[in-house]
N, C-alpha and C positions, 0 to 999 in steps of 0.2 A: 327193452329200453324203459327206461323211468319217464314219467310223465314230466311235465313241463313243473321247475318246482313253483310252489307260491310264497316261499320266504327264503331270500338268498339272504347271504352274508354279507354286509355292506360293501366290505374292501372287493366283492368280486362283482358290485355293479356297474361300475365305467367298461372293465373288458369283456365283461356279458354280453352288454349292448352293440359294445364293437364284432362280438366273434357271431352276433346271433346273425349278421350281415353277410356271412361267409358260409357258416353252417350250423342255423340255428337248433335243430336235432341233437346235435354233437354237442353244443353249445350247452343246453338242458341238462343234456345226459350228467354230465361235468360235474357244474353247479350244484344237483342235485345229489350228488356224490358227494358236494363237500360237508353234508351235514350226515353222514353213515359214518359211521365206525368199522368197527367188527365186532358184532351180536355175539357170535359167540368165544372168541379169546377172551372180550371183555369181560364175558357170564365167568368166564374163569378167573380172571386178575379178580373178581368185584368176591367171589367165595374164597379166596385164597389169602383177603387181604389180612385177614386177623390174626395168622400164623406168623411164626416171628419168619425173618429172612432165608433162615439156616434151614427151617422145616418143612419150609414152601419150597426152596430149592433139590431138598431131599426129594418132594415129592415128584419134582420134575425131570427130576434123575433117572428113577425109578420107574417113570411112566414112557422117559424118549428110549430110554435100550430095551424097555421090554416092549418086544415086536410081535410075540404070539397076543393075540387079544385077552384070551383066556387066562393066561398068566399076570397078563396084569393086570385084570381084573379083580384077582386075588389079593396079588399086590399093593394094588392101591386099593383097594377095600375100606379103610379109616381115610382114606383121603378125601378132600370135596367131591362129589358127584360129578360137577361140572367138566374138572380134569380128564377123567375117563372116556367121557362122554362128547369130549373135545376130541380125544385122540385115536379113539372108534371109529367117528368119521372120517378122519385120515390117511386108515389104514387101507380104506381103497380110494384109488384113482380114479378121475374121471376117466369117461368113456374114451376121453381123446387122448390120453395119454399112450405113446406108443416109445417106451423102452427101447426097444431094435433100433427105433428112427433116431437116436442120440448120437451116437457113431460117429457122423460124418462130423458133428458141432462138436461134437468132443476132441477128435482131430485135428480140425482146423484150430481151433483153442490154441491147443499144445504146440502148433507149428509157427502160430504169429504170437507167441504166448507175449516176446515184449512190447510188440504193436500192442494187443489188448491194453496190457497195464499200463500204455503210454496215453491211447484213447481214453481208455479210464477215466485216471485220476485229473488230464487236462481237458478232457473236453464234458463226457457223460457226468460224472460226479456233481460236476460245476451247475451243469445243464439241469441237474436231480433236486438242486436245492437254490434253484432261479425260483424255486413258488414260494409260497407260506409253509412249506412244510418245516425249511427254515426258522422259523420261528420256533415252533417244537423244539426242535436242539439248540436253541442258543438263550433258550430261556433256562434249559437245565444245564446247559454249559456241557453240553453230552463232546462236541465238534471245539466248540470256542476255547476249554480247558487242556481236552484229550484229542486233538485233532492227528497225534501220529498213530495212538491206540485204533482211533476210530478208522481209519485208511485200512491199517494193516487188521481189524477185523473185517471190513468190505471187501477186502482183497482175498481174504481168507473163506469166504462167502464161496466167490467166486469161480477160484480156486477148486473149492470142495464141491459144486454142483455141474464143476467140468469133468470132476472122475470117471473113470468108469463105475459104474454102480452107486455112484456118488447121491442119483435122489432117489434111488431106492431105499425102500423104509427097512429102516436101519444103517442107512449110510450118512456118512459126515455132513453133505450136503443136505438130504433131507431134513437132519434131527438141525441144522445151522437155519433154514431156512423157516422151521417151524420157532426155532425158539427168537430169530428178528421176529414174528409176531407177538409171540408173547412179550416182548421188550416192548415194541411200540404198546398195547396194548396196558403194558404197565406204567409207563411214560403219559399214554392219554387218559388212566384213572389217578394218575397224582396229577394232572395240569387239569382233570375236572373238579379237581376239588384245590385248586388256586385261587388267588385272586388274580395271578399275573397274565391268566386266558380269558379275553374276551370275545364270548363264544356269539356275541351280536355282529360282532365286526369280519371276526375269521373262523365260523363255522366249527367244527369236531376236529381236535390236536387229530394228528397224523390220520386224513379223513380217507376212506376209500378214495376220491379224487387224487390226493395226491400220491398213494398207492400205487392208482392205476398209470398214471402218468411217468411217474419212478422207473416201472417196469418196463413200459413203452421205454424210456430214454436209455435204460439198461441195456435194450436188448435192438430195437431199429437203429438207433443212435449211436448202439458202438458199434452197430457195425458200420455206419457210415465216417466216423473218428475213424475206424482202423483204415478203411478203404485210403481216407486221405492221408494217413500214416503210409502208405505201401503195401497194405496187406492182400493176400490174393485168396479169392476163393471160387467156389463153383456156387451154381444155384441151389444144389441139393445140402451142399454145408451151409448155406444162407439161412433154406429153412429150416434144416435142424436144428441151427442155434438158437433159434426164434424158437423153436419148441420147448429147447431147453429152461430158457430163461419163463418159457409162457407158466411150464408146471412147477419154476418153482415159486416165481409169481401167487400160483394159487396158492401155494405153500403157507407163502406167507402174508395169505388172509387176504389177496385181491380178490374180490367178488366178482364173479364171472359176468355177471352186467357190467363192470368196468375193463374187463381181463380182454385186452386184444386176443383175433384169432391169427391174423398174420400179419405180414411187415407193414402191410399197407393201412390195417387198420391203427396198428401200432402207431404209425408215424401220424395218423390224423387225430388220434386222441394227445399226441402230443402236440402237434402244432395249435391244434383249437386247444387246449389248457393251457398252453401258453399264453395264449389271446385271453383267456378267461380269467390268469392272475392279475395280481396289481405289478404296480410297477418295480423293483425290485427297491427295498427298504436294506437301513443296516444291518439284519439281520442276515438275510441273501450277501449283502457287502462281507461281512467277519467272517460268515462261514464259508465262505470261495475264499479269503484271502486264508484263512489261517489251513484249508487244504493244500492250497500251491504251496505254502510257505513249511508246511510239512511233509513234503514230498519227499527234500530231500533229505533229512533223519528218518525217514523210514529205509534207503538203499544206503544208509551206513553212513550220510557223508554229515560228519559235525564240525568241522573247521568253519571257524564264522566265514572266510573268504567265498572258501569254496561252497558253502551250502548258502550265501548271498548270489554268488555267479548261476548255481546249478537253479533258484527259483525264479531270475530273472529269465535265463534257456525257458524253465516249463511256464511261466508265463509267455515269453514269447508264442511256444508253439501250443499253447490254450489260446490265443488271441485268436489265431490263425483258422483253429477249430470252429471253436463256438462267436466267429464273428466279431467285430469292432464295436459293432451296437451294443451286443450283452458285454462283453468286457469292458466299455466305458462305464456302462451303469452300474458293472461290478466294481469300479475305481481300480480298475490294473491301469499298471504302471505306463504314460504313454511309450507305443513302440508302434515299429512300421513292421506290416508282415508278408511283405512282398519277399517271394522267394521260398519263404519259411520250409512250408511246407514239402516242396518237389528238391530242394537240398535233403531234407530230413527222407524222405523216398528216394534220393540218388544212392545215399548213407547206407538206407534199409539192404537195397538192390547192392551196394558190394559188399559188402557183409554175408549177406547170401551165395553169392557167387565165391567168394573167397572159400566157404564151408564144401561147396561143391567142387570146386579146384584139388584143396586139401584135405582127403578122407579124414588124415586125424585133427585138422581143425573143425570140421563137421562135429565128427563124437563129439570133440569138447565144448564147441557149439551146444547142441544140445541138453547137454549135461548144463551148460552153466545160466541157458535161459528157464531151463527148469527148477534147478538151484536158487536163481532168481527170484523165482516165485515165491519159494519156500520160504525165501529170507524177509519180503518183503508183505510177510501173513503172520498175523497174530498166531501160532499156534504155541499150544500149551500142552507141556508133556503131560501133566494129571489128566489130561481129557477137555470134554469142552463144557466149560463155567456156565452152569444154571440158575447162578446169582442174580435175579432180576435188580434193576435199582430200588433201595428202598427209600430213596430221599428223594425230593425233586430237584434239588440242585447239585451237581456232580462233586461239589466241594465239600458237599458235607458227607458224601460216602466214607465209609472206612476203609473198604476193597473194591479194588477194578472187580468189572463185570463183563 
């Protein structure tokens, strides 16, 4: 634990005060997390910046598929020091990573695969960017511009660190979960050299705090969204998927003084950081709304009618989720949400049973919640894009990244 800090952030002194009454420890820990970065992605974005886009990206190319150390040593040889030196460390796991233990998370994944995505996008998502870290993305317009791109790369995230072998180094998952670091990281050395971060007010753009916090909501929090979706599991796929999301978490640069061990801690670093944000500004307001509102262009549907009907649905059943409190303060649309929920679980429950009735509506079942998945993830046939941003506002880019 980090000591008590002695220079908070001002936006984070009203709910300091309120959460040090509940659990001032946790409280601390927090706050003093919102002024961390990450030391060392940074030491890389801050040696890499001088190269043009194209050369820095080569370099990242080059350094995530070569998995022998030695090779890429050679490799990157003309490259910044720091890169290599980043990615060294990487190539072993901590002590508590245990491989074998993924199985059962990886399983259960694949079986409620449209629960998740529905938990997702209306409840965790929302939940993810109820703090300041919102602001981060809406000042570069990463969400507020590209909010279907941005879905269907998180989905894609997701997705790839539910594989098998997926955060094994060299798997999609891994080399996705290392390079969101390097993004935030690139993101927090062009917003440290803004004028439009005031870092007296809200602390380090994308701070280990809200990192830690992220990952807690990613991973206690969807599982509690799927649970009230209908999703069924056992305790040992509970903590595996907790596992899952913990290492790639570390992946992507939570610092283990922040980095929940299990559900439980997971859930109190989220409740007390919630306590420890302000109160949700228009930043948090644009970036939840312009997620629900592109929900439904990410599963295909672009008929204004239909894609009005289908985000008023996923507003509904985010209300239901994430509560009447946050979704007031996030300006969703008023709605009653009595019901919502144990209809949308009635729904779940014959759909399921219909699959097990009908062998071959099972296969196709299957097939088409996995399909689903597919369709509703950024992926890209050349491979996966190591173009950091080079601009700080997503408008002046010339290519997605």
């Amino acid at each position: 634990m980090l000591e008590e800090p002695t220079k908070i952030p001002s936006c984070y002194l009203p709910g300091y005060a309120k959460a040090q009454t509940r659990d001032p420890k946790t409280a601390a820990h927090y706050v003093a997390h919102s002024l961390i970065g990450d030391p060392e992605a940074d030491e890389v974005i801050e040696q890499m910046a001088s190269l043009k886009p194209g050369d820095a990206a080569r370099w990242y190319k080059i350094g995530m598929n070569a998995a022998d150390p030695a090779e890429r040593d050679k490799a990157l040889r003309d490259a910044p020091p720091a890169l290599c030196k980043f990615l060294n460390k990487l190539d072993t796991p901590p002590d508590w990573v245990d491989f074998s233990a993924y199985a059962p998370g990886i399983r259960m994944f694949h079986r409620n695969s449209q629960l998740v995505l529905g938990a997702f996008v209306g409840g965790t998502l929302i939940e993810g960017f109820s703090t300041n870290i919102s602001k981060s993305f809406f000042i570069t317009g990463r969400v507020r511009e590209y909010g279907v791109r941005r879905l269907k790369q998180n989905n894609r995230h997701m997705v790839e660190i539910f594989m098998p072998g997926g955060l094994e180094r060299g798997g999609d998952g891994w080399k996705l979960s290392v390079r969101i670091r390097l993004v935030h990281a690139q993101i927090r050395y062009l917003l440290n050299n803004a004028e439009d971060w005031d870092a007296e007010a809200w602390g380090v753009p994308i701070s280990s705090a809200h990192m830690g916090f992220s990952i807690a909501a990613f991973s206690a929090r969807l599982l509690k969204h799927m649970k009230s979706l209908g999703a069924e599991y056992s305790l040992e796929e509970r903590q595996s998927f907790m596992q899952v999301w913990r290492y790639s978490g570390f992946l992507m640069g939570v610092p283990e003084t922040i980095l929940y061990r299990d559900e439980e801690e997971a859930l109190k670093i989220f409740y007390v950081g919630r306590m420890c944000e302000p109160a949700n500004e228009l930043e948090s307001i644009a970036m939840a709304n312009a997620l629900i509102n592109s929900a439904p262009l990410v599963i295909g549907v672009t008929k204004p009618q239909a894609r009005y009907a289908l985000a008023r649905y996923v507003y509904r059943v985010s209300r239901a989720l994430i509560g009447n409190n946050l979704a007031d303060e996030l300006k969703y649309p008023a709605d009653r949400t009595f019901g919502v929920l144990p209809l949308f679980r009635l729904q779940s429950r014959y759909h399921s049973v219909m699959e097990r009735l009908f062998r071959s509506k099972k296969t196709e079942g299957r097939f088409s919640r996995f399909t689903a998945l597919i369709e509703a993830s950024a992926f890209d046939i050349a491979g996966i894009n190591y173009q950091l941003p080079a601009e700080l506002y997503a408008e002046e880019e010339d290519t997605e990244w």
